[in-house]
mmCIF file as gemmi writes it, N, C-alpha and C atoms, coordinates in Angstrom:
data_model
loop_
_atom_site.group_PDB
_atom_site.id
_atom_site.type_symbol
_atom_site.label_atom_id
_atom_site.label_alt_id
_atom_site.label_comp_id
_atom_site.label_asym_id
_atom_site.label_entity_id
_atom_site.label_seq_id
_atom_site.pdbx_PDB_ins_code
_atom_site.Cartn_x
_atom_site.Cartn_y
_atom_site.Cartn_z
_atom_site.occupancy
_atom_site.B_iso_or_equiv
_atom_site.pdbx_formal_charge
_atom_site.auth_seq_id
_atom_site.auth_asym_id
_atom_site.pdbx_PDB_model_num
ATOM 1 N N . UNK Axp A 1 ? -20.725 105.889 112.339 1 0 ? 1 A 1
ATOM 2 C CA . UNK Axp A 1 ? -19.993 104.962 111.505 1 0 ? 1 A 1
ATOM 3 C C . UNK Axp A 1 ? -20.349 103.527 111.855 1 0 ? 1 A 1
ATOM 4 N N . UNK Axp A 2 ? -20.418 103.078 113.091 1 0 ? 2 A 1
ATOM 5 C CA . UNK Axp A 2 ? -20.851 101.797 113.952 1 0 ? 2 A 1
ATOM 6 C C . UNK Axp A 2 ? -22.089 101.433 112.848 1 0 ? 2 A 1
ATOM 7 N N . UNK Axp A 3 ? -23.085 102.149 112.724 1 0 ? 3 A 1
ATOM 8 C CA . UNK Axp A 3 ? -24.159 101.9 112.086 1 0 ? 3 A 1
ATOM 9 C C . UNK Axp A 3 ? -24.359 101.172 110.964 1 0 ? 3 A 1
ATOM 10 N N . UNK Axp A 4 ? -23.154 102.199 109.873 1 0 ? 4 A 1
ATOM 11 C CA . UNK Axp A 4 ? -22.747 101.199 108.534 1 0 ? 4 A 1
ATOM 12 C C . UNK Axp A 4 ? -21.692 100.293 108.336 1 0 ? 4 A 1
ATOM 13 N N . UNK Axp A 5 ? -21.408 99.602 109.426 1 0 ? 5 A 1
ATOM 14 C CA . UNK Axp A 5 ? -20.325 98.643 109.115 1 0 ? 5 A 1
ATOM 15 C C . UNK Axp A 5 ? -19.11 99.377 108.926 1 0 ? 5 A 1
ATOM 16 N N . UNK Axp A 6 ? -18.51 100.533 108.953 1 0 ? 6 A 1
ATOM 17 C CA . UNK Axp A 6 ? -17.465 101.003 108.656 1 0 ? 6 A 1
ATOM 18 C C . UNK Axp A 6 ? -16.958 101.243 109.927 1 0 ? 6 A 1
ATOM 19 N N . UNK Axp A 7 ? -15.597 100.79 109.791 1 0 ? 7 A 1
ATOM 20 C CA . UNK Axp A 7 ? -14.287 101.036 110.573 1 0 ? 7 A 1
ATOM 21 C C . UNK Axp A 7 ? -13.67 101.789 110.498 1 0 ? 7 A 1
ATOM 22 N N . UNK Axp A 8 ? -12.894 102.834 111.573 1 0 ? 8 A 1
ATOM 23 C CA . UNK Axp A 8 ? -11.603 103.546 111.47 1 0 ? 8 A 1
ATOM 24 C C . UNK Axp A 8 ? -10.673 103.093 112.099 1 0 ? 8 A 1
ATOM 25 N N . UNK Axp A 9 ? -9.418 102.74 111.817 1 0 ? 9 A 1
ATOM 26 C CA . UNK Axp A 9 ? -8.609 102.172 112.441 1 0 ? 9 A 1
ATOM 27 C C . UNK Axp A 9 ? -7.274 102.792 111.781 1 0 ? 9 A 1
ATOM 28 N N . UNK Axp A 10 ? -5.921 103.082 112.444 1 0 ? 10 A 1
ATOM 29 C CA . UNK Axp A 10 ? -4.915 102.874 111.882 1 0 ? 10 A 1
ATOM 30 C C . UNK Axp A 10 ? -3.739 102.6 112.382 1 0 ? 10 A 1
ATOM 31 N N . UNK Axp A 11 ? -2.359 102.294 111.794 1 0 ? 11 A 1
ATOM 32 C CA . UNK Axp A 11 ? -1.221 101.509 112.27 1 0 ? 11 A 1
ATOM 33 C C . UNK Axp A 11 ? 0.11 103.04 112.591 1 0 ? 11 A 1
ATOM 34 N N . UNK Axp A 12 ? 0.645 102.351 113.797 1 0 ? 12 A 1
ATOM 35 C CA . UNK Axp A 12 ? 2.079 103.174 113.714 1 0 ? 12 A 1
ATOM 36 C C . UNK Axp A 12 ? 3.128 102.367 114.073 1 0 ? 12 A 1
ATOM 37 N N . UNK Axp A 13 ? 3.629 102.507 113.238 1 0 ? 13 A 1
ATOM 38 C CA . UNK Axp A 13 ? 5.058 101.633 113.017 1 0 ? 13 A 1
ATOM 39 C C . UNK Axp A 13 ? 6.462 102.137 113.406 1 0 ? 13 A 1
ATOM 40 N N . UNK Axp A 14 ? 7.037 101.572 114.026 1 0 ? 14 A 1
ATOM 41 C CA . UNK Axp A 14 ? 8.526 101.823 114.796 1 0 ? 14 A 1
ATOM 42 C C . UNK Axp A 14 ? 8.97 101.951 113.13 1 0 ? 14 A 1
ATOM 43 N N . UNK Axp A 15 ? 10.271 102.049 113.719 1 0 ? 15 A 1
ATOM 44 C CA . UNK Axp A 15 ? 11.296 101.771 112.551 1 0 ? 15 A 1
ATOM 45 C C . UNK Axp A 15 ? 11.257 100.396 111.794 1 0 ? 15 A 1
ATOM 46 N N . UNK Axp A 16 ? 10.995 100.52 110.703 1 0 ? 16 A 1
ATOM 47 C CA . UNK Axp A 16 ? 10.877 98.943 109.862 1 0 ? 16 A 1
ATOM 48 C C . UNK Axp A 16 ? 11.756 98.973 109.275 1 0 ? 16 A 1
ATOM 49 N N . UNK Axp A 17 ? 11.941 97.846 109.332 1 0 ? 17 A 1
ATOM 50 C CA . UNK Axp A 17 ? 13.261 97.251 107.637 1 0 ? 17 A 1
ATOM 51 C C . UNK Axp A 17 ? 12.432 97.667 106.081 1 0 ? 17 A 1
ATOM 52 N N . UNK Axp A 18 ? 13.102 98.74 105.962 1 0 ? 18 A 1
ATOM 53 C CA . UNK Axp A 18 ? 12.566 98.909 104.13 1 0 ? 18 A 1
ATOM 54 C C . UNK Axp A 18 ? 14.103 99.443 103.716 1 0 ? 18 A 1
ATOM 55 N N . UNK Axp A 19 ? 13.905 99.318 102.503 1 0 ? 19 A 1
ATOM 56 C CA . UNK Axp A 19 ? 14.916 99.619 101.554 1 0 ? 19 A 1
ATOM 57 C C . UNK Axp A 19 ? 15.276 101.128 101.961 1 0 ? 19 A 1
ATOM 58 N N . UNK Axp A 20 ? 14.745 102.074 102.458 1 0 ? 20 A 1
ATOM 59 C CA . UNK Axp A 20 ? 15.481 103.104 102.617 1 0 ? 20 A 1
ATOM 60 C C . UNK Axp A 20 ? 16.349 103.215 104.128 1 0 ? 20 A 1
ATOM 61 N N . UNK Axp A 21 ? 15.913 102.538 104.962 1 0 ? 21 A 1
ATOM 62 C CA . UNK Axp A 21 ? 16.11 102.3 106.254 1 0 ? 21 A 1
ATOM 63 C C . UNK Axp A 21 ? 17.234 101.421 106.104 1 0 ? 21 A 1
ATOM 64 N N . UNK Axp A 22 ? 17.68 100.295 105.56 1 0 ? 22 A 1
ATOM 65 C CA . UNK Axp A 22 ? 18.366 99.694 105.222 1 0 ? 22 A 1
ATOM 66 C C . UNK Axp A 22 ? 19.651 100.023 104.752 1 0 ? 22 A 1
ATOM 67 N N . UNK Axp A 23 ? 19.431 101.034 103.86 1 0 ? 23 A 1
ATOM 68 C CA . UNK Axp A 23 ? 20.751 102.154 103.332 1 0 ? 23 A 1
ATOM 69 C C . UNK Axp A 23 ? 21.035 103.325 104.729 1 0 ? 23 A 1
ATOM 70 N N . UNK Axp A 24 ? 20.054 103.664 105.47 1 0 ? 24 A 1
ATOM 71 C CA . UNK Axp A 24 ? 20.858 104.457 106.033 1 0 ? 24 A 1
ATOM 72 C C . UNK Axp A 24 ? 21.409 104.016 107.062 1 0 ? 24 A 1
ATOM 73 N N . UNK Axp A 25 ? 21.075 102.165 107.433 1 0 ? 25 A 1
ATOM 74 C CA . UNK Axp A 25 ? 21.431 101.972 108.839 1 0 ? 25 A 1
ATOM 75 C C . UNK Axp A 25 ? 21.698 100.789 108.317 1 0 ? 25 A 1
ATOM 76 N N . UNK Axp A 26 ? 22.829 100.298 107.663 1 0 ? 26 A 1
ATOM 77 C CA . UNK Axp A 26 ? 23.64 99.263 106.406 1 0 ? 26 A 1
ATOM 78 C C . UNK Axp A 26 ? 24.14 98.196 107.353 1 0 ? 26 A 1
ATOM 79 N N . UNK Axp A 27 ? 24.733 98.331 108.565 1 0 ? 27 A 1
ATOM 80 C CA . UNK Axp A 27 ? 24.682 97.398 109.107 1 0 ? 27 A 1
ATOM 81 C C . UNK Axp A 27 ? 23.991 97.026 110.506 1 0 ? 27 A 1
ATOM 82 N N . UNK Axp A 28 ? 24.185 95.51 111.139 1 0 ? 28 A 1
ATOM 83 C CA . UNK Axp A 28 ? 23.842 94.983 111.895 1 0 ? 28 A 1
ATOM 84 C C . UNK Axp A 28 ? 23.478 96.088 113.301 1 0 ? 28 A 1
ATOM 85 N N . UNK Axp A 29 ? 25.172 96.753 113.48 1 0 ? 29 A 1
ATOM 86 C CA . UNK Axp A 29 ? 25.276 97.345 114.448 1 0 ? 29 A 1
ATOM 87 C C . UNK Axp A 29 ? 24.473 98.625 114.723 1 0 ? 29 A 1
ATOM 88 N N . UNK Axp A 30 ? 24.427 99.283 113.301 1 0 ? 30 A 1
ATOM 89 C CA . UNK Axp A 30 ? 23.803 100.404 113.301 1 0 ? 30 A 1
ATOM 90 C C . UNK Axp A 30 ? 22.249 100.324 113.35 1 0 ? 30 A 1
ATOM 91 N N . UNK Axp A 31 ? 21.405 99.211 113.427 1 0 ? 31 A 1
ATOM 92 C CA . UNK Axp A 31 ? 20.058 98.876 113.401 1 0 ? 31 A 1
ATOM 93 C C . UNK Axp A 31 ? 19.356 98.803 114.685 1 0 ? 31 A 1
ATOM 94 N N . UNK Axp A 32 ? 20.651 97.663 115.548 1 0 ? 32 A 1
ATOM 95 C CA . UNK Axp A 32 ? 20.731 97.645 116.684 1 0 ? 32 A 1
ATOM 96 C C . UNK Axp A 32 ? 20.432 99.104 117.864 1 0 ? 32 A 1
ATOM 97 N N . UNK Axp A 33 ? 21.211 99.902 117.236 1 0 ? 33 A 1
ATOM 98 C CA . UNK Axp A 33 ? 21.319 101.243 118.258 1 0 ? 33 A 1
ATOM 99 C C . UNK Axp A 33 ? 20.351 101.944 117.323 1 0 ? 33 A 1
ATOM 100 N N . UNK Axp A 34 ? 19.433 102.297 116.163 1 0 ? 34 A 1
ATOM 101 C CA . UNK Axp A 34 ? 18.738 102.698 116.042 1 0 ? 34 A 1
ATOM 102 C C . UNK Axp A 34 ? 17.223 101.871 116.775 1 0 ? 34 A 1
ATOM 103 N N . UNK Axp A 35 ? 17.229 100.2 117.214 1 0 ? 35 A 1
ATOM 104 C CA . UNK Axp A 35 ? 16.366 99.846 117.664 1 0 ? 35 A 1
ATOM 105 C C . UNK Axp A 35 ? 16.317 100.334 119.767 1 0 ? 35 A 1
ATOM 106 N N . UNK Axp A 36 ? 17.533 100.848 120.386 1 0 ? 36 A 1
ATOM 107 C CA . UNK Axp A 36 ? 17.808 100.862 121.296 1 0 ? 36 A 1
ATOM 108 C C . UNK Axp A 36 ? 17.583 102.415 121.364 1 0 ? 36 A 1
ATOM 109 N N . UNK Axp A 37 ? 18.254 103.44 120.837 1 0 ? 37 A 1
ATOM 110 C CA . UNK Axp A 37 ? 17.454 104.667 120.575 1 0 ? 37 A 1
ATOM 111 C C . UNK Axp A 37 ? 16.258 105.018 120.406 1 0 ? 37 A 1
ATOM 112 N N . UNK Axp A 38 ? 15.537 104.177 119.815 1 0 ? 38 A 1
ATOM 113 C CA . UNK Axp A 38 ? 14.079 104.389 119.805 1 0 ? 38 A 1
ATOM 114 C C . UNK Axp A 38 ? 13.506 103.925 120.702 1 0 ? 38 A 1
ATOM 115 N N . UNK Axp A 39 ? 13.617 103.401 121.867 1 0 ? 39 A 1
ATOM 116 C CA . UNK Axp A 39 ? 13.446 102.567 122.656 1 0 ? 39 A 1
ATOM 117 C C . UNK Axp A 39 ? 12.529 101.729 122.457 1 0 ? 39 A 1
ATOM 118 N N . UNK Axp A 40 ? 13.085 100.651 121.521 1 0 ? 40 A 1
ATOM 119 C CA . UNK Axp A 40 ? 12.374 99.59 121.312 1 0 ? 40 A 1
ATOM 120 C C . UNK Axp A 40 ? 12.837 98.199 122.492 1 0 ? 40 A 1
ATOM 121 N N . UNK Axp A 41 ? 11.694 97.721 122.828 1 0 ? 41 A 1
ATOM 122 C CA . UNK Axp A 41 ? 11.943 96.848 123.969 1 0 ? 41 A 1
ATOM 123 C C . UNK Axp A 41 ? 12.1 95.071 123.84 1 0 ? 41 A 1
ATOM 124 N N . UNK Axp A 42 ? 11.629 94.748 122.101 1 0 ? 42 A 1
ATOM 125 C CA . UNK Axp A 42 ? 11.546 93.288 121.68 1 0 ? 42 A 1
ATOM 126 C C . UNK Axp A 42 ? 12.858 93.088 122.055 1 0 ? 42 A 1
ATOM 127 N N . UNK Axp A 43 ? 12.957 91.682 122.392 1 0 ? 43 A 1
ATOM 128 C CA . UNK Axp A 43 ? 14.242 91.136 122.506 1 0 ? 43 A 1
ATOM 129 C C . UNK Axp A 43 ? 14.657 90.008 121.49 1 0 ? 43 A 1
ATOM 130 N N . UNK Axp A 44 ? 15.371 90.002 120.695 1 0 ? 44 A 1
ATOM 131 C CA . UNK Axp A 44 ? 16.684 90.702 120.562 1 0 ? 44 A 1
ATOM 132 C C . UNK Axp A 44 ? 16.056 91.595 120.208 1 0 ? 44 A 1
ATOM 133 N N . UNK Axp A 45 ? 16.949 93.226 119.991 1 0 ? 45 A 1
ATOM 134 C CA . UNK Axp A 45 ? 16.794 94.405 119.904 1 0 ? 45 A 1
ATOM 135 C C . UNK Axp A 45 ? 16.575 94.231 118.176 1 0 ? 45 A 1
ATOM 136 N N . UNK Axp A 46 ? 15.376 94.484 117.817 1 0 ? 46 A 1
ATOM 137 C CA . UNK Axp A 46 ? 15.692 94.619 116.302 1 0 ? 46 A 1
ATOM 138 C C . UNK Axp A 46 ? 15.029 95.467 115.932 1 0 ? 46 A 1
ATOM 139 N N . UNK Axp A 47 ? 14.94 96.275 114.368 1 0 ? 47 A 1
ATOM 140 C CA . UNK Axp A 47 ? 13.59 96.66 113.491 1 0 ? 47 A 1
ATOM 141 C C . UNK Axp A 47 ? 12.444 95.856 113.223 1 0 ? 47 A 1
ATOM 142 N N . UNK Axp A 48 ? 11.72 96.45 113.012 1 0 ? 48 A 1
ATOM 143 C CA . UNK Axp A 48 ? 10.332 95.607 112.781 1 0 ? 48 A 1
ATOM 144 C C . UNK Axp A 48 ? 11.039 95.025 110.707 1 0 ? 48 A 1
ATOM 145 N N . UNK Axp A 49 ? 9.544 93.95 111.317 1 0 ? 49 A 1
ATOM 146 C CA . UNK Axp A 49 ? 10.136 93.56 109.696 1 0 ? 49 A 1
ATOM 147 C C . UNK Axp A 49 ? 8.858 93.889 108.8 1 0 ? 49 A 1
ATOM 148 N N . UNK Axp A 50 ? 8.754 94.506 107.608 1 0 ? 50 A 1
ATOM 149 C CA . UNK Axp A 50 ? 7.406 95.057 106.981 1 0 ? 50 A 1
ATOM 150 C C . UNK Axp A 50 ? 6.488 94.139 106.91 1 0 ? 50 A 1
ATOM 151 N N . UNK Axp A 51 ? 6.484 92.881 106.923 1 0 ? 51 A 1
ATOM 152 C CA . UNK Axp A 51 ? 5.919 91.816 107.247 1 0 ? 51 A 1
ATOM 153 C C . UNK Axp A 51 ? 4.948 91.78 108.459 1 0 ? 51 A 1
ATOM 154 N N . UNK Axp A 52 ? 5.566 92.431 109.292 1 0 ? 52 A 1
ATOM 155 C CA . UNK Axp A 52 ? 4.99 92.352 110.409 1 0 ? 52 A 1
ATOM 156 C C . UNK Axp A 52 ? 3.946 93.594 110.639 1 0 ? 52 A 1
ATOM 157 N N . UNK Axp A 53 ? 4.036 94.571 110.013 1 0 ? 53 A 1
ATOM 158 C CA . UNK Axp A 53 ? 3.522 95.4 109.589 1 0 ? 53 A 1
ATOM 159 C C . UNK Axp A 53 ? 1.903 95.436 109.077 1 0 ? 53 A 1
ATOM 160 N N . UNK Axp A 54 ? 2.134 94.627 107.622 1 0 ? 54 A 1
ATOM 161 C CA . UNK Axp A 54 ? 1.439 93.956 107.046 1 0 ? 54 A 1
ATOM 162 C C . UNK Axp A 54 ? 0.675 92.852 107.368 1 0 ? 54 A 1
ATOM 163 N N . UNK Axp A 55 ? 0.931 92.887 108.67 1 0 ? 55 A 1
ATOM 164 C CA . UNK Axp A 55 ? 0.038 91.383 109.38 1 0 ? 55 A 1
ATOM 165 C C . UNK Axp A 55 ? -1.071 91.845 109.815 1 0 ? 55 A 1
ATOM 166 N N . UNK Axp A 56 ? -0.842 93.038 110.713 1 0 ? 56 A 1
ATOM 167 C CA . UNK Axp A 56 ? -1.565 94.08 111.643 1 0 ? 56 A 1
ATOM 168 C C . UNK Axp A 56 ? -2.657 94.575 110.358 1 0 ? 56 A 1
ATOM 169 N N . UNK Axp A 57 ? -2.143 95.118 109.422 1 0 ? 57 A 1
ATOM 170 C CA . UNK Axp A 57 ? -3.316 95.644 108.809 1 0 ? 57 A 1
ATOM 171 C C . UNK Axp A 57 ? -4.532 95.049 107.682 1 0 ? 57 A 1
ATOM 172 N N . UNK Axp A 58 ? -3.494 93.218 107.728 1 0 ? 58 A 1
ATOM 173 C CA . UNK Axp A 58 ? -4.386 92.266 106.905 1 0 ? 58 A 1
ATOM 174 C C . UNK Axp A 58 ? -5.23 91.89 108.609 1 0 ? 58 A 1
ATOM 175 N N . UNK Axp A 59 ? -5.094 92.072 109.947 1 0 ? 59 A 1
ATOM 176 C CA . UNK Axp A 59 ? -5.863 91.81 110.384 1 0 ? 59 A 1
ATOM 177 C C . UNK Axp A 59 ? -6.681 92.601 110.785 1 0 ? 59 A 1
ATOM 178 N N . UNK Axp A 60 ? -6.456 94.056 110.732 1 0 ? 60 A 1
ATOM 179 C CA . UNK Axp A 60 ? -7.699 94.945 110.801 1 0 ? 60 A 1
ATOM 180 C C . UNK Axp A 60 ? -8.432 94.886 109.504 1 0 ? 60 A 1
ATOM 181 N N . UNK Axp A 61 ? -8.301 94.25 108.122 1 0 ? 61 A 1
ATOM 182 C CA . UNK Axp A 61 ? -9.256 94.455 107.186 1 0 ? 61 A 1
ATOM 183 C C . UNK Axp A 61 ? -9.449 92.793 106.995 1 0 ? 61 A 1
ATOM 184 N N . UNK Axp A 62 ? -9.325 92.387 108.172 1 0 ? 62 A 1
ATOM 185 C CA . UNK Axp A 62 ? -10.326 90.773 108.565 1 0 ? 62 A 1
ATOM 186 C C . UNK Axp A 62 ? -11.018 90.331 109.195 1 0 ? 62 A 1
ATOM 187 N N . UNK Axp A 63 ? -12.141 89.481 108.959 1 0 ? 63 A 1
ATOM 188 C CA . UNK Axp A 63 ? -13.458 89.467 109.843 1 0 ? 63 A 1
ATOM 189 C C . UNK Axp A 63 ? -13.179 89.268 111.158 1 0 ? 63 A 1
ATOM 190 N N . UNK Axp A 64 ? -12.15 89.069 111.679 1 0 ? 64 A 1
ATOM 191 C CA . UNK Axp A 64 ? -11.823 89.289 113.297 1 0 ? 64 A 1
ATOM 192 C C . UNK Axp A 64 ? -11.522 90.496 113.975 1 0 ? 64 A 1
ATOM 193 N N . UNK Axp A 65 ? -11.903 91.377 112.899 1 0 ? 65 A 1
ATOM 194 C CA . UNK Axp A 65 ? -11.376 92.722 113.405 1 0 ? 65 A 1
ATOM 195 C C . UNK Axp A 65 ? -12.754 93.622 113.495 1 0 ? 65 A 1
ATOM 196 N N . UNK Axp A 66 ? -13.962 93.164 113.515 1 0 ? 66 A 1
ATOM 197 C CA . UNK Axp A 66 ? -15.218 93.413 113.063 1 0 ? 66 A 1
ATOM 198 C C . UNK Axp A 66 ? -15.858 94.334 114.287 1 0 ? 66 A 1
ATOM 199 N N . UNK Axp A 67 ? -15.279 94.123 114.886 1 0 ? 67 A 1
ATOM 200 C CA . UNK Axp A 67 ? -15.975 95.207 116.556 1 0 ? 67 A 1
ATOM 201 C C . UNK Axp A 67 ? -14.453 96.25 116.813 1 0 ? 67 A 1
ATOM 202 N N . UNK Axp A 68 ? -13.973 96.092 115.96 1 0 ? 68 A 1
ATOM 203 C CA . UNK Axp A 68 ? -12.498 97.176 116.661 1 0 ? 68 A 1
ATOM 204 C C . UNK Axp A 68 ? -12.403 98.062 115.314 1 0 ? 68 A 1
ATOM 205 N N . UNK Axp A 69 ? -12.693 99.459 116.354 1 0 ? 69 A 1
ATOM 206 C CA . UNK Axp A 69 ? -12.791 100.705 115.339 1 0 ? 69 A 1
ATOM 207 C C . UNK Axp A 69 ? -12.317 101.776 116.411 1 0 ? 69 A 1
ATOM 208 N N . UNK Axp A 70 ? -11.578 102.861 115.744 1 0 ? 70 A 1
ATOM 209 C CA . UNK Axp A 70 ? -11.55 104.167 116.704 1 0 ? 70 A 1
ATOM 210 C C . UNK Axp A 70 ? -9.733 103.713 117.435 1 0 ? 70 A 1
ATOM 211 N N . UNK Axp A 71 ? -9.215 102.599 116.835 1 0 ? 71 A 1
ATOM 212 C CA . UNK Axp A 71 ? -7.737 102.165 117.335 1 0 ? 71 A 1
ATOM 213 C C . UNK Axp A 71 ? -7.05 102.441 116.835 1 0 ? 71 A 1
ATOM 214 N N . UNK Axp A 72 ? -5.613 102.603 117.635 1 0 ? 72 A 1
ATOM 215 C CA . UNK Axp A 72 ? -4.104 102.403 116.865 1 0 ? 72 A 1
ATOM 216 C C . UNK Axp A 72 ? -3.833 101.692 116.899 1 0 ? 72 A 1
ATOM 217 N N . UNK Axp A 73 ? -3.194 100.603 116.41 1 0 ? 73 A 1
ATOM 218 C CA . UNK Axp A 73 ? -2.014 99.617 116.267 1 0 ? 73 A 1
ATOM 219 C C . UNK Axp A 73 ? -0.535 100.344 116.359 1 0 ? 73 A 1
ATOM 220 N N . UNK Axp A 74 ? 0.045 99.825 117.582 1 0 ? 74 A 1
ATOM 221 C CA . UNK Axp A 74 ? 0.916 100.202 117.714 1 0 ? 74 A 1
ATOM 222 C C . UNK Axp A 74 ? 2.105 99.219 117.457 1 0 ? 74 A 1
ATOM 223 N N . UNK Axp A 75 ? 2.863 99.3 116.293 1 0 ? 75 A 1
ATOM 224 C CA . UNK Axp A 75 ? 3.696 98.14 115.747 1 0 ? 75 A 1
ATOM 225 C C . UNK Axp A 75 ? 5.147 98.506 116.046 1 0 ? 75 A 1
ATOM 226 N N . UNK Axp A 76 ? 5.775 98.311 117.082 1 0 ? 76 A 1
ATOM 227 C CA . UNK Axp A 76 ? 6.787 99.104 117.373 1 0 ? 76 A 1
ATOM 228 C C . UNK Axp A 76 ? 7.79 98.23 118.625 1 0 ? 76 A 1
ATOM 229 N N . UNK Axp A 77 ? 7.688 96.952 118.799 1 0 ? 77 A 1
ATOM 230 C CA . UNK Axp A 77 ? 8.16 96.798 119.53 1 0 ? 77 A 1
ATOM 231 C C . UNK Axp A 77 ? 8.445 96.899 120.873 1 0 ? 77 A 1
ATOM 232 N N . UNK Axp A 78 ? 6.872 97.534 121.456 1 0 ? 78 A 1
ATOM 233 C CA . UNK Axp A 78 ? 6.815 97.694 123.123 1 0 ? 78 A 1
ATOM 234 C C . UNK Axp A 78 ? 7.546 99.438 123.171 1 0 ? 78 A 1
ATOM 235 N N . UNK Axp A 79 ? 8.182 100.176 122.227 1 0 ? 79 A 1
ATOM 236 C CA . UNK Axp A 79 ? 8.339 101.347 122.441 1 0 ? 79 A 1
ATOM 237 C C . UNK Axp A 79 ? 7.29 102.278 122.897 1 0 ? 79 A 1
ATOM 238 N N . UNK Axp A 80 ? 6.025 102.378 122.713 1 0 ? 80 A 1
ATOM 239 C CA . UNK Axp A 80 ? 4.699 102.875 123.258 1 0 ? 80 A 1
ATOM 240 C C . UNK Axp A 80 ? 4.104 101.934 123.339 1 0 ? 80 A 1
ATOM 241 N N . UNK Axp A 81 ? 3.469 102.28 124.592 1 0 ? 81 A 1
ATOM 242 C CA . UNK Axp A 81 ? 2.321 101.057 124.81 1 0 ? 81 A 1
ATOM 243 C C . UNK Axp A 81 ? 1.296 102.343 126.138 1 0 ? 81 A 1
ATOM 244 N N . UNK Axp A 82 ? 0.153 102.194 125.503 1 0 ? 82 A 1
ATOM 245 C CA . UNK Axp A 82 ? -0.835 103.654 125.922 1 0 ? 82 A 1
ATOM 246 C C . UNK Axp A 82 ? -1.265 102.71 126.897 1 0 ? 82 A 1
């Protein structure tokens, strides 16, 4: 793959703020202990925001990402870290 310019890369994402996540965990408190259950380690304890998400994978399909292939992105708030 190295040969033709092609990359494999892909993202794993903690718990994000989306509209379905949002309904099942409606408030503040309940986001909180789903970010503390998952053992997410950002401080303050939060969900990721899809934004942030979306950063990671506008920067793997950007010319700074041009030698990094064969990775995860791990978007999660320090919950895994390999």
């Amino acid at each position: 793959m190295g040969d033709a310019s092609i990359t494999v890369n892909n993202i794993a994402p903690g718990t994000t703020r989306t509209p379905l996540i949002e309904r099942h965990y409606a408030s503040r408190e309940s986001q909180v202990r789903e970010a503390k259950e998952s053992g997410g380690l950002v401080h303050p304890l939060r969900l990721a925001e899809p934004e942030e998400i979306a950063a990671a994978a506008l920067y793997l399909c950007g010319p700074h990402s041009g030698h990094i292939t064969g990775s995860t992105r791990h978007g999660n708030g320090g919950t895994f870290m390999p």
